[in-house]
C-alpha positions as CSV (number, residue, x, y, z in Angstrom):
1,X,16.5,-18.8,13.5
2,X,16.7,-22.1,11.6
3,X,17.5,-23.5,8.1
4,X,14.0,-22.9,6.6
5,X,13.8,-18.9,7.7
6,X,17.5,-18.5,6.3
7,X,16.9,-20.1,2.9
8,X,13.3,-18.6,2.6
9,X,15.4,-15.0,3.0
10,X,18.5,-16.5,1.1
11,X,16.2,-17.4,-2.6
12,X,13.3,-14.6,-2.0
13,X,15.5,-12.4,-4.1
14,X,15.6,-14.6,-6.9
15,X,12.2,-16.1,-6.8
16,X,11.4,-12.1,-7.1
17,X,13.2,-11.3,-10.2
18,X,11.1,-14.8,-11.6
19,X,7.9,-14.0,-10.6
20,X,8.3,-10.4,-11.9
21,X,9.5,-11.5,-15.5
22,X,8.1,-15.0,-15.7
23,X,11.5,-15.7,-17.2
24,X,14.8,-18.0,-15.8
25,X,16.8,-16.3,-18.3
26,X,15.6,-12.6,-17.7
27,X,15.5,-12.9,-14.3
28,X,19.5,-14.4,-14.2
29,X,20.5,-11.4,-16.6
30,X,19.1,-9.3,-14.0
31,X,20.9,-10.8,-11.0
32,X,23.8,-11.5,-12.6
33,X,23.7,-15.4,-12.5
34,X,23.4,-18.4,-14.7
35,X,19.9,-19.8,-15.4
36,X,21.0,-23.1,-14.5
37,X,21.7,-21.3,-10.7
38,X,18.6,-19.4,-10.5
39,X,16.6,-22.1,-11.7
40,X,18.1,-24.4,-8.5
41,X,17.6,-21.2,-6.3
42,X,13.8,-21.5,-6.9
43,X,13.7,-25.0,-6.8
44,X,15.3,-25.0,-3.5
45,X,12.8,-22.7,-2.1
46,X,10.2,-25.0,-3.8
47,X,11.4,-27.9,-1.7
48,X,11.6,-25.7,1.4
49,X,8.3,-24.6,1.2
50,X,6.8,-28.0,0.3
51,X,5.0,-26.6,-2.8
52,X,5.4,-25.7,-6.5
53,X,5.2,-22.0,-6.5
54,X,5.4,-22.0,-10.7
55,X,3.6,-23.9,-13.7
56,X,6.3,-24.8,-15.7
57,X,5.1,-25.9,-19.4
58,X,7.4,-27.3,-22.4
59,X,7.3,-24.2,-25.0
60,X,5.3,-21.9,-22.7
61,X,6.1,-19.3,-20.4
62,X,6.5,-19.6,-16.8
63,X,2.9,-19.1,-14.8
64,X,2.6,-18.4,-11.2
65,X,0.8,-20.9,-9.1
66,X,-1.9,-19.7,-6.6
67,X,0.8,-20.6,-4.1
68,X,3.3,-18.3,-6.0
69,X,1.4,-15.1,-6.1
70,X,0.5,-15.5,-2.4
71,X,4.4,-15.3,-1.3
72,X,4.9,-12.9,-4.2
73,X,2.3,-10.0,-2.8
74,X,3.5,-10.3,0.6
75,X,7.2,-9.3,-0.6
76,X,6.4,-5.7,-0.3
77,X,5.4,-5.8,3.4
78,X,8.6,-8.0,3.9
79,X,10.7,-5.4,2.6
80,X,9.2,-2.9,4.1
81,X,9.9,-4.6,7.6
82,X,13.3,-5.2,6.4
83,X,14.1,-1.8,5.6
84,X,13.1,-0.4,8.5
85,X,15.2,-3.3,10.5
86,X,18.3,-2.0,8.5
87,X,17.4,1.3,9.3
88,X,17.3,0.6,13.3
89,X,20.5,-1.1,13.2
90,X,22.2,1.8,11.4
91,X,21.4,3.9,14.2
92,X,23.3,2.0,16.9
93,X,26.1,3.2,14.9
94,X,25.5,6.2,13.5
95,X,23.9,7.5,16.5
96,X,21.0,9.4,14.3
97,X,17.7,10.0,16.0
98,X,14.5,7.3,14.5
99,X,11.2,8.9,13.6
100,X,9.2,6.3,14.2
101,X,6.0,6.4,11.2
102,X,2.6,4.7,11.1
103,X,0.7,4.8,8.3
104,X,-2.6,2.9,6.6
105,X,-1.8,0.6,3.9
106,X,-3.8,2.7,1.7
107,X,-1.3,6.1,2.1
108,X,1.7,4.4,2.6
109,X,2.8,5.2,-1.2
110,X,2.1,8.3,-0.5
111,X,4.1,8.8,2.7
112,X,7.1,7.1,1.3
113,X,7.3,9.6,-1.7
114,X,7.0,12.6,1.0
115,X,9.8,11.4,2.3
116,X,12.2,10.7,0.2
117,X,11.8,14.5,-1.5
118,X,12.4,15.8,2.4
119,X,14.9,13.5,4.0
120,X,17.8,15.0,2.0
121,X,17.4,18.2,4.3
122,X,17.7,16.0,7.6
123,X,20.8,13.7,7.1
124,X,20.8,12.8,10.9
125,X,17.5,11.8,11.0
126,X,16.5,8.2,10.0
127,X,13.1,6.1,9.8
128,X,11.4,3.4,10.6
129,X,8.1,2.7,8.6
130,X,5.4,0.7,10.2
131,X,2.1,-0.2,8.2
132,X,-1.2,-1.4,10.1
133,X,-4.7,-0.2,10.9
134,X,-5.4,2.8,11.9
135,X,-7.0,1.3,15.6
136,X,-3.7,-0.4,16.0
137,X,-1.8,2.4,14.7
138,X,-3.0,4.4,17.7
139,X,-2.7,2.2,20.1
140,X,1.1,1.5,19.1
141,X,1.6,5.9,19.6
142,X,-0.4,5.6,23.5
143,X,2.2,2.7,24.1
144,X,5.2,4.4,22.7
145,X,6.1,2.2,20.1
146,X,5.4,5.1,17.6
147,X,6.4,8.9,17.3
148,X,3.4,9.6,15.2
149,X,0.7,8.2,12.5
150,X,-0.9,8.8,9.5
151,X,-4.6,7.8,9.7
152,X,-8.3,9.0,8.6
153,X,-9.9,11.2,11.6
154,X,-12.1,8.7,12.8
155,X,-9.7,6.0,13.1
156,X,-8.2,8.8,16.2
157,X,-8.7,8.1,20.0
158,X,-9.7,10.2,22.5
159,X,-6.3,10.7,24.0
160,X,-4.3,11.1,21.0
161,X,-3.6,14.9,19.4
162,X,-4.7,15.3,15.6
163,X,-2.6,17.5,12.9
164,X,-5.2,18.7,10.1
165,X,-3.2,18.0,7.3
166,X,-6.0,17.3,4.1
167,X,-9.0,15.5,2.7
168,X,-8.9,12.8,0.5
169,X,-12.2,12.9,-2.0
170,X,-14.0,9.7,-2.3
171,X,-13.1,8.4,-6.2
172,X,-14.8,5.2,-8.0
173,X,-12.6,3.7,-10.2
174,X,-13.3,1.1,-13.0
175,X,-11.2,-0.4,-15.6
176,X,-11.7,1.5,-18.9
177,X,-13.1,-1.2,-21.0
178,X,-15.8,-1.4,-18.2
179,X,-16.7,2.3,-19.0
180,X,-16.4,2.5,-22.3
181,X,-19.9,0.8,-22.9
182,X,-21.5,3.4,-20.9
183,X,-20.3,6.1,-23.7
184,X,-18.0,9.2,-23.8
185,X,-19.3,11.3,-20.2
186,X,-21.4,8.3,-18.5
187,X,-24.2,9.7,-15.9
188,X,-23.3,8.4,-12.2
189,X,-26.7,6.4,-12.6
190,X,-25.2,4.0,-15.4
191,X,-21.7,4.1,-13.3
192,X,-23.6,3.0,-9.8
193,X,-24.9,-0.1,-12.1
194,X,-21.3,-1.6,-12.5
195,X,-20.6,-4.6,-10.6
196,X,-18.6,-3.3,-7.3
197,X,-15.8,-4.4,-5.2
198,X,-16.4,-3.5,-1.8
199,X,-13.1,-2.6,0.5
200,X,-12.7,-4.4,3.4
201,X,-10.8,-3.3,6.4
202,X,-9.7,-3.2,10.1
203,X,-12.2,-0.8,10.8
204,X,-15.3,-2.2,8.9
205,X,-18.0,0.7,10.0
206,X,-15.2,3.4,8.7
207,X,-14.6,1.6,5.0
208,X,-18.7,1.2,5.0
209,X,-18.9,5.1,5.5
210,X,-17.5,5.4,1.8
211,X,-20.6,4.0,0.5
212,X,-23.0,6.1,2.5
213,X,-25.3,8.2,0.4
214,X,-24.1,6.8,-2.9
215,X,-27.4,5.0,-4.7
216,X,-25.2,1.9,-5.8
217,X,-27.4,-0.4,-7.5
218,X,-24.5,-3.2,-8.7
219,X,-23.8,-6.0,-7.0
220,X,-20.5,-6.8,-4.9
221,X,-18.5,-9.4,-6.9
222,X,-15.7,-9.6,-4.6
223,X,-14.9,-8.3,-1.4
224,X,-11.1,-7.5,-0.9
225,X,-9.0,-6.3,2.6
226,X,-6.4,-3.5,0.9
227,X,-6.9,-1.0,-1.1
228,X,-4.1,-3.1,-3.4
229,X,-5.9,-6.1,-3.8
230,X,-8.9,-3.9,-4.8
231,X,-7.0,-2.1,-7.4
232,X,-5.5,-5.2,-8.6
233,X,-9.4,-7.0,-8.7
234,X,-10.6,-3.5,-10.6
235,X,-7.6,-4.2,-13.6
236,X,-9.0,-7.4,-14.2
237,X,-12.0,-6.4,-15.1
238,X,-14.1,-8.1,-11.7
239,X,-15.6,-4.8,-10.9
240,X,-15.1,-1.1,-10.0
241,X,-14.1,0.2,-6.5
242,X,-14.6,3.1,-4.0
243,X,-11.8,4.3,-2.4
244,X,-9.7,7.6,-1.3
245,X,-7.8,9.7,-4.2
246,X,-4.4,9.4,-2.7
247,X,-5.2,5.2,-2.8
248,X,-5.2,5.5,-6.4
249,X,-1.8,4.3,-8.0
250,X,0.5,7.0,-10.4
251,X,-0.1,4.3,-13.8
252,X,-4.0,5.2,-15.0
253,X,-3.3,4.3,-18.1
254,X,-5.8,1.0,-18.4
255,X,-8.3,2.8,-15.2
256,X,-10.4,6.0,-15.1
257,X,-11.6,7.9,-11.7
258,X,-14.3,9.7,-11.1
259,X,-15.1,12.4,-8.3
260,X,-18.1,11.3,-5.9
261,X,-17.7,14.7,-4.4
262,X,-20.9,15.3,-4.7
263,X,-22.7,12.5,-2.7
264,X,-20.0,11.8,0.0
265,X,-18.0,14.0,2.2
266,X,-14.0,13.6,1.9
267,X,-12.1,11.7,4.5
268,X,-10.2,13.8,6.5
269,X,-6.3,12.5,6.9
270,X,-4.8,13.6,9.9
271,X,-1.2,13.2,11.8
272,X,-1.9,11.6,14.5
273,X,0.4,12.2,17.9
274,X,0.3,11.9,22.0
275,X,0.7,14.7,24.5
276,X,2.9,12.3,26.3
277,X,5.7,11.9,24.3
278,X,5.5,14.8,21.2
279,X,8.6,14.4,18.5
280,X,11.0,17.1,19.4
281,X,14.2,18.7,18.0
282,X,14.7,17.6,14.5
283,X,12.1,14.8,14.8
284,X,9.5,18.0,14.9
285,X,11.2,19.8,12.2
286,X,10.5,16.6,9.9
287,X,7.1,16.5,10.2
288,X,6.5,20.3,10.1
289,X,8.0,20.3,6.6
290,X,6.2,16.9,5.8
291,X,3.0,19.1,7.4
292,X,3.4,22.0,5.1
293,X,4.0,19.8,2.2
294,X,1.0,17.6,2.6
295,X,-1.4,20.4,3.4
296,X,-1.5,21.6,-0.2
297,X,-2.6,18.4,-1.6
298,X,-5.6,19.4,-3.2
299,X,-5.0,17.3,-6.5
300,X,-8.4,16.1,-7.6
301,X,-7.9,15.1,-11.1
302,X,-11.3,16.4,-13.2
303,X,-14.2,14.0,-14.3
């Protein structure tokens, strides 16, 4: 490894805290520091980088550059991978079995949350989370890399083995200053007429499937690769979005869902494992109770 992959690691903690609060001061409270050494922290990963990563105004608040809230959005995926490194390592001491999770980008909040209520009842069991496609995802289960996946039914191949576990209903979701034109219980006519933000993904013919059958007559403002960058295009105000209940976040506060139940089938989530190699002993125990627990998801919150 060399000197610009250990201080990138070394000030991504502070440069978090800033970007978060969009404060020196806050963010060196939080961590503990002076602002005068969390001010050179970010600076030093400034110079590293070759680029400002904040606008930085006399008697205004700290801004994120374009540059800044690139690095900042792909923190969650670095942690993620980070995590599940710690995780590995643990093992070679501990001597605990790995279940070894895939899971689309989309239900990995989801997953996560499943988890942690149900990992208290396995304490020799630990994990390592992997996020991708759902093509890849597959792939990575034939080839052993994975003990199992979390994907839509049609992202399956021929070979794997496929868990019913629930189906997701198709929701459109628009910022509630967007809707509040329409009036108090607007028809799905005046709701299809909203600009859109169409979904991109690794399997383009699936993520078109949500828009079969629904008369949108908006145009697409913006088209987006995660369900993420979707939501976050949708809160400011660029459009609404078509995506999979269990995408949505837990904060609706400034958003508002609506069922398309009744133009578009639900997409079936499945566990996805191979004949091959099954999970056994308490590896199979994990994923029945994360089985049972996911099959009475039926939350549809009402129109």
């Amino acid at each position: 490894m060399n000197d610009l992959d250990v201080s990138l690691i070394q000030y991504l903690r502070p440069f978090c805290y800033v970007a978060e609060t969009l404060s020196i001061r806050r963010a060196a409270a939080i961590l503990c520091l002076t602002p005068s050494a969390v001010s050179q922290q970010i600076q030093k990963l400034e110079e590293e980088l070759g680029m400002p990563l904040f606008e930085r105004r006399s008697g205004h608040p700290l801004k994120l550059l374009p540059a800044g809230q690139f690095l900042y959005s792909r923190i969650p995926a670095l942690g993620n991978t980070l995590y599940s490194l710690r995780c590995e390592l643990k093992n070679f001491q501990l001597e605990q079995q790995i279940l070894r999770v895939g899971v689309l980008a989309l239900l990995q909040s989801l997953l996560m949350r499943s988890m942690a209520a149900l990992s208290d009842g396995f304490p020799s069991l630990n994990f390592s989370l992997h996020v991708a496609g759902g093509s890849m995802l597959c792939h990575n289960i034939l080839s052993g890399e994975l003990d199992c996946a979390l994907v839509f039914r049609e992202n399956l191949l021929p070979t794997l083995e496929e868990i019913p576990l629930f189906d997701s209903p198709l929701m459109l979701v628009a910022h509630r200053s967007l809707v509040e034109p329409l009036g108090p219980s607007p028809s799905f006519e005046r709701l299809f007429s909203l600009p859109m933000v169409y979904v991109a993904g690794a399997s383009p013919i699936a993520e078109l499937d949500a828009y079969a059958g629904i008369p949108l007559t908006g145009t697409v403002r913006l088209r987006v690769a995660t369900p993420p960058a979707a939501l976050e295009a949708v809160r400011l105000r660029m459009g609404a979005a078509i995506m999979c209940r269990h995408a949505l976040p837990d904060d609706m506060t400034d958003l508002q869902a609506f069922s398309l139940d009744e133009f578009t089938p639900r997409r079936h989530v499945v566990l996805a494992v191979s004949s091959r190699h099954p999970p056994e002993g308490e590896k199979k125990l994990f994923l029945n109770a994360l089985c049972s627990r996911w099959r009475t998801m039926n939350d549809v919150p009402a129109r």
